[in-house]
C-alpha positions as CSV (number, residue, x, y, z in Angstrom):
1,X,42.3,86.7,43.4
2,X,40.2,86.7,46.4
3,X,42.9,87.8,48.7
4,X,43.5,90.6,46.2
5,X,39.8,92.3,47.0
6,X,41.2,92.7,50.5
7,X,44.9,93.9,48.9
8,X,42.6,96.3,47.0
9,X,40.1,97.5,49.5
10,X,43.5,98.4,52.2
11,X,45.0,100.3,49.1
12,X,42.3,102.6,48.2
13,X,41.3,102.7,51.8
14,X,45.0,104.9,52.4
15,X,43.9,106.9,49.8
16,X,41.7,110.0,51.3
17,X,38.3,109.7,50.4
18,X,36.0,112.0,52.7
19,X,32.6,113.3,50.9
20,X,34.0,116.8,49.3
21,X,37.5,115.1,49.0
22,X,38.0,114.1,45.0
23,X,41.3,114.8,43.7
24,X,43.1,111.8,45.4
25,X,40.8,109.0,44.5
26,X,40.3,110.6,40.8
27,X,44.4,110.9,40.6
28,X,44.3,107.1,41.7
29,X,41.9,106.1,39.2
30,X,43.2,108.1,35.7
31,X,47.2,106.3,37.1
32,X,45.4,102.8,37.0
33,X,42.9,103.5,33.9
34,X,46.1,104.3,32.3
35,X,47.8,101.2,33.4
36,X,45.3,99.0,32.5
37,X,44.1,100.2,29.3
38,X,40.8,102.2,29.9
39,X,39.7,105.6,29.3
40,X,39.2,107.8,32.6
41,X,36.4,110.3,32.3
42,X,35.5,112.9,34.4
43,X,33.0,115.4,34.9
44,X,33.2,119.1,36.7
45,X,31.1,117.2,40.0
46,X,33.9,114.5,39.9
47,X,32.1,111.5,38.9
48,X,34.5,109.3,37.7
49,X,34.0,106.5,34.3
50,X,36.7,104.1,33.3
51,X,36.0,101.8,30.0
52,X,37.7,100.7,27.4
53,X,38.1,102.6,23.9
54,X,36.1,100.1,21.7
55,X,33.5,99.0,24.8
56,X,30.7,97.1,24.0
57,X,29.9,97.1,27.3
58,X,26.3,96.0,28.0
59,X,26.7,96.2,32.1
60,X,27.7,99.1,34.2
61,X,29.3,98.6,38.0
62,X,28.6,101.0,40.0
63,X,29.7,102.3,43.5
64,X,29.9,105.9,45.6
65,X,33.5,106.2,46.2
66,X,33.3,109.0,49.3
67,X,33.0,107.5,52.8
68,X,31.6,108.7,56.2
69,X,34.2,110.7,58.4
70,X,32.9,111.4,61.4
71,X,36.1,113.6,62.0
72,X,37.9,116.3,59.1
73,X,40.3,114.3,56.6
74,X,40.3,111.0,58.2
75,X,42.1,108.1,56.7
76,X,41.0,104.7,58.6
77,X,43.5,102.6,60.3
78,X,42.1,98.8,59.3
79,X,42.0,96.5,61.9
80,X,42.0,93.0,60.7
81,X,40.7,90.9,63.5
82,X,40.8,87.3,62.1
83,X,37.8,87.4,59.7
84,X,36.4,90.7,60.4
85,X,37.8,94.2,59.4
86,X,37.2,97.2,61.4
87,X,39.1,100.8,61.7
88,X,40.7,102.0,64.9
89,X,38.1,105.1,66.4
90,X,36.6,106.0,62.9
91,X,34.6,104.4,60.1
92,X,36.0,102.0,58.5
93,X,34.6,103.2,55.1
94,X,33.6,99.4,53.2
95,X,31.0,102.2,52.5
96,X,31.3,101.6,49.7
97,X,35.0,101.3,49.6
98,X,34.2,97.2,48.7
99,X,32.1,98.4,45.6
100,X,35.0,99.9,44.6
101,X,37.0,97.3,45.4
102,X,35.3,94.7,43.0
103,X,35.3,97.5,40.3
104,X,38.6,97.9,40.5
105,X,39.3,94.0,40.5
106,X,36.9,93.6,37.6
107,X,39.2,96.1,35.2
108,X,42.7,94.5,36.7
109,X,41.0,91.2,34.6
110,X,40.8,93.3,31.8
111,X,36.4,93.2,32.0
112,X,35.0,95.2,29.2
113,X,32.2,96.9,31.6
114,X,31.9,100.1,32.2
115,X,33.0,101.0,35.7
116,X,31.1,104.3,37.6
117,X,32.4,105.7,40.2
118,X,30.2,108.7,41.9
119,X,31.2,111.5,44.2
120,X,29.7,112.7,47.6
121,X,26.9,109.9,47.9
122,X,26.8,110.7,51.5
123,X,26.4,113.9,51.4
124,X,23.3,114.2,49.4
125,X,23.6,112.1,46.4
126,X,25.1,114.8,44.9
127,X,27.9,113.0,42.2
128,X,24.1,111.1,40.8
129,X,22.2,114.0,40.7
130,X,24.3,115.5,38.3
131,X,26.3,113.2,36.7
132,X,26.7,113.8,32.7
133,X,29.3,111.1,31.6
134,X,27.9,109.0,28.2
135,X,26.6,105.3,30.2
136,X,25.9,103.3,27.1
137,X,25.1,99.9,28.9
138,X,21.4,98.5,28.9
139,X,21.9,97.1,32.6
140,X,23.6,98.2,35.9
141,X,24.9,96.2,39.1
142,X,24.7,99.0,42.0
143,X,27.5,97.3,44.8
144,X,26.4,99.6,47.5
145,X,24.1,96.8,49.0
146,X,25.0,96.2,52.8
147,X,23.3,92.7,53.3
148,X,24.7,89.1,52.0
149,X,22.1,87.3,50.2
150,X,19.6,90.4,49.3
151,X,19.2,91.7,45.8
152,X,17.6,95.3,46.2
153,X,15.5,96.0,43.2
154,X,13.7,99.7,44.8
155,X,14.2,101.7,47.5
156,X,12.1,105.0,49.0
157,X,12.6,108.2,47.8
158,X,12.8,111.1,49.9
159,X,11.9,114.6,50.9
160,X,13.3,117.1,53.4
161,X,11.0,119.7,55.0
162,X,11.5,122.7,56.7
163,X,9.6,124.8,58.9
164,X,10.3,128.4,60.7
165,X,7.8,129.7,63.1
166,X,9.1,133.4,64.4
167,X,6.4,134.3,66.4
168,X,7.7,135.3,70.2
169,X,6.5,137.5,72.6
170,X,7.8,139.2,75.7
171,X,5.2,139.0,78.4
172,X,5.3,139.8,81.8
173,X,5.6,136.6,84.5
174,X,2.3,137.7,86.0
175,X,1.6,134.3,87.0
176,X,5.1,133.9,88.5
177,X,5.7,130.8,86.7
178,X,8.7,128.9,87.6
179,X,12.0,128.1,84.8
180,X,12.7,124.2,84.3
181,X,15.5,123.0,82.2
182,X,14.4,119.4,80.4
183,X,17.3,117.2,79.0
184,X,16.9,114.0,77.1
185,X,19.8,111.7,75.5
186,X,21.1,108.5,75.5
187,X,18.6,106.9,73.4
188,X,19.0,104.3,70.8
189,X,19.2,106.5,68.0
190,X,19.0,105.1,64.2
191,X,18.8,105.7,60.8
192,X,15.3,106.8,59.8
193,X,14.7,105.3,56.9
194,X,15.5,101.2,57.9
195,X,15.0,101.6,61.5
196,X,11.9,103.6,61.3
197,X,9.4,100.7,62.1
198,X,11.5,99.8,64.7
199,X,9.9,101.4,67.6
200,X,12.8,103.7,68.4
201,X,11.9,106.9,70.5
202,X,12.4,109.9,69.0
203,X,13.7,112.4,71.9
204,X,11.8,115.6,70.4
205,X,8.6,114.1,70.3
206,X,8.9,112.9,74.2
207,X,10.0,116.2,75.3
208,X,7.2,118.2,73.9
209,X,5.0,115.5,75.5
210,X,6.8,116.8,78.9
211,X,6.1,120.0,77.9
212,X,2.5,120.0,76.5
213,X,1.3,117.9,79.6
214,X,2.2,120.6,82.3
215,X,1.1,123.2,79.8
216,X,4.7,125.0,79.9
217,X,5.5,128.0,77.7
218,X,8.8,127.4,75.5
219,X,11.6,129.4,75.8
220,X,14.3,127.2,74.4
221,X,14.5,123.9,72.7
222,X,17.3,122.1,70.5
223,X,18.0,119.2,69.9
224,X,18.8,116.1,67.0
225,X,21.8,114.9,65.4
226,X,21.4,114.3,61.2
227,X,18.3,115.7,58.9
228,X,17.8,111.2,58.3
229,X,18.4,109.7,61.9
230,X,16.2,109.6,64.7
231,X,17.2,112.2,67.3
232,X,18.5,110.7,70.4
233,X,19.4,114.1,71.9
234,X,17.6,117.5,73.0
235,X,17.1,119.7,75.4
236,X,14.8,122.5,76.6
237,X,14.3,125.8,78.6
238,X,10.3,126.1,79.5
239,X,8.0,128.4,82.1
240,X,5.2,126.6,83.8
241,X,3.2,126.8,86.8
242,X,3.4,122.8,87.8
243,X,6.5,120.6,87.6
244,X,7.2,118.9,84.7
245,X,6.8,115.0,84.6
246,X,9.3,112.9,82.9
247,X,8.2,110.8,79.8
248,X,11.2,108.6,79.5
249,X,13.7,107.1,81.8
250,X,16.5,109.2,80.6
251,X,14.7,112.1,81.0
252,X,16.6,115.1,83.4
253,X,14.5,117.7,84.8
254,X,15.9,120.5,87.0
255,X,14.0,123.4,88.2
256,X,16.2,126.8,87.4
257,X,16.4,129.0,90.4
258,X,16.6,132.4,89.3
259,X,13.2,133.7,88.6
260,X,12.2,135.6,85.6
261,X,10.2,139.3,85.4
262,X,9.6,138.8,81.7
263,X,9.7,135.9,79.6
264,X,10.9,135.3,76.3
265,X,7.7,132.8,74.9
266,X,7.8,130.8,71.7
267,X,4.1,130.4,70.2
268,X,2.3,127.5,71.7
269,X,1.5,126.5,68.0
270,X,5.4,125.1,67.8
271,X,5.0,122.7,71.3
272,X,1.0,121.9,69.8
273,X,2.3,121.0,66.5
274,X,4.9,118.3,67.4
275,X,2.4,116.9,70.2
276,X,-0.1,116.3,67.2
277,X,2.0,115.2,64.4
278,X,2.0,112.0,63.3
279,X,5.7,110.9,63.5
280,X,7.3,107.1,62.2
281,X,5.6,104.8,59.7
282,X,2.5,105.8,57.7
283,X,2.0,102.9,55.8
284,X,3.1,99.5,55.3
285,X,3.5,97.8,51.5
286,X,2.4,94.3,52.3
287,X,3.8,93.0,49.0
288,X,7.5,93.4,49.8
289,X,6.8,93.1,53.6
290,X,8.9,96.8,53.8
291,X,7.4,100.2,54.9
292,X,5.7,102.1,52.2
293,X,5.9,105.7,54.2
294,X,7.2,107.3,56.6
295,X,8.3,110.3,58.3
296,X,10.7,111.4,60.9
297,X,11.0,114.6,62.9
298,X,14.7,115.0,63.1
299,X,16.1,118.5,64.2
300,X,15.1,121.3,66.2
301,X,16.6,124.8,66.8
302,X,16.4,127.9,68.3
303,X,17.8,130.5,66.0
304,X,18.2,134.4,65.8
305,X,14.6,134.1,63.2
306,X,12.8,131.8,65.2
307,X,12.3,127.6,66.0
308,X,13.1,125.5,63.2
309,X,12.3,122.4,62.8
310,X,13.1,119.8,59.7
311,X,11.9,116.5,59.0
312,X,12.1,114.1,56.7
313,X,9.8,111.6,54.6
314,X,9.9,108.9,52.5
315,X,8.3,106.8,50.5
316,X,8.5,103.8,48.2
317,X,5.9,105.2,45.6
318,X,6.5,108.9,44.5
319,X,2.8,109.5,44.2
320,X,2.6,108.9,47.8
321,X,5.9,110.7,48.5
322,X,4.1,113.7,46.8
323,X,0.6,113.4,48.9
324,X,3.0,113.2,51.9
325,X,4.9,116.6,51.2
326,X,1.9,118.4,50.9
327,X,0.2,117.4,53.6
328,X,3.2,118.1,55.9
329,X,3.2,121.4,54.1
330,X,-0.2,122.2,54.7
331,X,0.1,121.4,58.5
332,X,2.9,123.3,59.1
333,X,0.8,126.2,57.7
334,X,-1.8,126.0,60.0
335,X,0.7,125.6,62.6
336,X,2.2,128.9,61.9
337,X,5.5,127.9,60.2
338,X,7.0,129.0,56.9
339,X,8.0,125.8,55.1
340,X,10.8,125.4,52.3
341,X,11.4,121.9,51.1
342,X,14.1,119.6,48.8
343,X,13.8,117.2,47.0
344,X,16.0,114.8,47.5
345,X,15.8,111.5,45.1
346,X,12.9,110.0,43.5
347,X,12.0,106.7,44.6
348,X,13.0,103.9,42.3
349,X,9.6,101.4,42.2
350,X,10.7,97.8,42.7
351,X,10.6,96.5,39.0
352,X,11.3,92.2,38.4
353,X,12.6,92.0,34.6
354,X,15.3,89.9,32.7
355,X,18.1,91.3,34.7
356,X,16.9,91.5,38.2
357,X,15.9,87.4,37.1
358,X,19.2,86.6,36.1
359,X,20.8,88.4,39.1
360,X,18.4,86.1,41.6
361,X,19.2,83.0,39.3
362,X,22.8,83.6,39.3
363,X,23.0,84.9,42.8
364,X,21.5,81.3,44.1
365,X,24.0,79.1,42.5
366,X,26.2,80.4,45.6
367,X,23.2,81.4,48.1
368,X,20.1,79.2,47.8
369,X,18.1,81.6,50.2
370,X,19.1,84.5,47.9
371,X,16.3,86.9,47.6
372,X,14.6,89.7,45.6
373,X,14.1,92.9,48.4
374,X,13.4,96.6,48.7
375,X,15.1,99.0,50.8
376,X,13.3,102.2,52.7
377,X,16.0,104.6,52.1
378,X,17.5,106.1,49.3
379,X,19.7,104.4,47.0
380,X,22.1,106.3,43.5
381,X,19.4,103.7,41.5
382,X,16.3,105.8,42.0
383,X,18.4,108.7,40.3
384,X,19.9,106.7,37.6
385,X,16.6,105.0,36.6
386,X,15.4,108.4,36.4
387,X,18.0,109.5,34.3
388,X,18.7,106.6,31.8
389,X,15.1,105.1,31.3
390,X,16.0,102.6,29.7
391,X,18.9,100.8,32.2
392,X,17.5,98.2,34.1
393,X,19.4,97.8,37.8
394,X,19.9,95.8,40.6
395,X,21.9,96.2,44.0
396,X,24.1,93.5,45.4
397,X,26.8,93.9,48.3
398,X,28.5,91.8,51.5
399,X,27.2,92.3,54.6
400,X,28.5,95.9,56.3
401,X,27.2,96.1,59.9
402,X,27.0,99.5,61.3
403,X,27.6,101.9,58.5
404,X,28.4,105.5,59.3
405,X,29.8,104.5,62.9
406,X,32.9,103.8,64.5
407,X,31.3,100.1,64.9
408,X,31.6,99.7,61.3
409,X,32.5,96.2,60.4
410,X,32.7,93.8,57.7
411,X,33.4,90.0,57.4
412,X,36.3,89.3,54.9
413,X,34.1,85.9,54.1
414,X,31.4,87.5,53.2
415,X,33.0,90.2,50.8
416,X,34.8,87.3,49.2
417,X,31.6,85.3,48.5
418,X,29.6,88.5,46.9
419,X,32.9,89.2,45.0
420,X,32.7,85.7,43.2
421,X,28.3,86.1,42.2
422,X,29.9,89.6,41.0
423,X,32.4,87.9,38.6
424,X,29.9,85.1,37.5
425,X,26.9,88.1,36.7
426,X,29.9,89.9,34.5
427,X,30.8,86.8,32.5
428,X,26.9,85.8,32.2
429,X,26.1,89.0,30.8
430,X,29.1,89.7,28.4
């Protein structure tokens, strides 16, 4: 059976599966449900539940089934390089193609579990948020885990914020102040929930330093990737009377020759409020040795309206979350920006009862260093613990190394080990 995960995981992995992309998969999965004896249901944002007529299902699986592309419609070509799998120039999608993969392998046995699939994780949790299909089971396994031998029982919520400042004057160069052009990229880059205490540089933050430190005037500045990584790239157009020193290594700075009559001049507030802000982790939660809060400043651009910029905090406690939104809010304000926000996904507060116990207690027949974590970043749990109050759920999975890149890898051994705790937790709890 173990081989068969694998068999599995290539099938579905042929199947198309890009967040937005749902009639392939949810043909896939009615053909099989059918098959094997289970009811398919659907709802209109293309969640997917397969059980059996009669269940008396008391555990629920549950996985995303969309993957990363980082180009349109892309199907990964596995590699299989000995024990590891990886896909030739794309992700390889074990995101969370291998919780599918165990689902699927659970209801091929016949398992009378009730088996969720959700839509578009990736792109905003957006299958979760509005998933209406009947889960009658007291307790969920989440396989969208990404670490051998942890047993996530919480994970931050989050918040994205937004902020416009439009104020821009023309002014005359009186002061004959010369044009530089400031590039930064290269950096290490990272996700900004897990990687946020990691001491990574965030490029916006070291370019305004450039900028605020030779008291330039902003004519131009854009720069980061994703609204949740750390921005590795950005550049800027600035006026100043002294040359601009470099804050960072791969920092470019070239004086533009032309000179200007007028200049087009961002309000200082913008360059004043990023110098100031308190960017990375706020707080530490000493209990679970994981950050408590955090935020990152992820994206700015210069638009037809004005400099955006948009960040984006979390929290393990959505009290804190709360006092953390409103304080960015407020200095935003003062700053001179218009803020929107969204909410993105409570925070699911790590909570040890019966079934997290008898995950752990299963868990280290197989791995005796097994162990109860929490995870600052967002996880489908914190919306379905919301939803159903009474499930309780835990998250298991094999070790995926870098997720969401074209270094995405998996080790066949691992997924085969974290199959076989999956199939001992389903027979314990029938």
């Amino acid at each position: 059976m173990s081989n068969n995960i694998i068999e599995i995981f290539k099938t579905i992995t042929a199947i198309p599966r890009c967040s937005g992309t749902h009639e392939p998969f949810i043909n896939y999965m009615q053909n099989l449900s059918k098959e094997l004896g289970y009811l398919c249901l659907n709802d209109e944002f293309n969640n997917i539940l397969c059980k059996k007529k009669n269940s008396t299902a008391k555990l629920a699986f549950q996985s995303h089934y969309d993957i990363v592309c980082l180009s349109d419609n892309c199907v990964p070509q596995i590699i299989q390089n000995g024990d590891i799998l990886t896909a030739l120039d794309s992700t390889l999608g074990s995101d969370n193609g291998m919780g599918c993969a165990y689902m699927i392998a659970l209801m091929t046995e016949g398992y009378d579990g009730e088996f969720l699939f959700t839509s578009d994780e990736e792109i905003g949790l957006i299958g979760a948020n509005n998933l209406v299909l009947p889960l009658n089971a007291s307790y969920m396994l989440n396989l969208d885990s990404e670490e051998e031998g942890e047993i996530c029982i919480g994970c931050a919520g989050g918040v994205d914020i937004f902020g416009t400042n439009s104020n821009k004057k023309i002014v005359p160069n009186t002061d004959n102040l010369d044009l530089y052009e400031i590039t930064i990229g290269k950096l290490q880059g990272g996700h900004s929930g897990v990687d946020i205490d990691k001491n990574i540089p965030n490029g916006i933050k070291l370019i305004v330093k450039t900028i605020k430190e030779c008291n330039g005037k902003l004519l131009d500045i854009n720069g980061g990737e994703r609204i949740n990584s750390i921005p590795v790239n950005v550049k800027a157009i600035i006026a100043s009377s002294t040359h601009p020193i470099s804050s960072h290594e791969n920092m470019i700075i070239n004086k533009i020759d032309t000179k200007s009559e007028h200049l087009n001049i961002y309000d200082d507030k913008i360059i004043d409020f990023i110098y100031d802000f308190q960017n990375g982790v706020r707080a530490m939660n000493e209990e679970l040795n994981v950050v408590q809060t955090s935020i990152n400043l992820a994206i700015i651009k210069t638009g037809i309206d004005g400099i955006t910029i948009e960040l984006s905090g979390r929290s393990m406690d959505n009290d804190d979350l709360k006092n953390l939104k409103n304080e960015t809010i407020e200095m935003l304000k003062n700053y001179n920006f218009e803020v929107t926000t969204n909410g993105k996904y409570p925070a699911w507060k790590p909570d040890i009862n019966e079934f997290t116990s008898k995950v752990l207690e299963t868990y280290k027949e197989f791995n005796p260093k097994a162990s109860l974590e929490a995870i600052h970043a967002g996880l489908e749990c914190a919306i379905f613990k919301d939803k159903y109050q009474h499930i309780k759920v835990a998250s298991i999975g094999p070790t995926i190394n870098f997720p969401h890149s074209k270094k995405e890898q998996v080790s066949i051994k691992s997924v085969e080990n974290v199959y076989k705790i999956v199939k001992k937790i389903a027979l314990e709890m029938k």
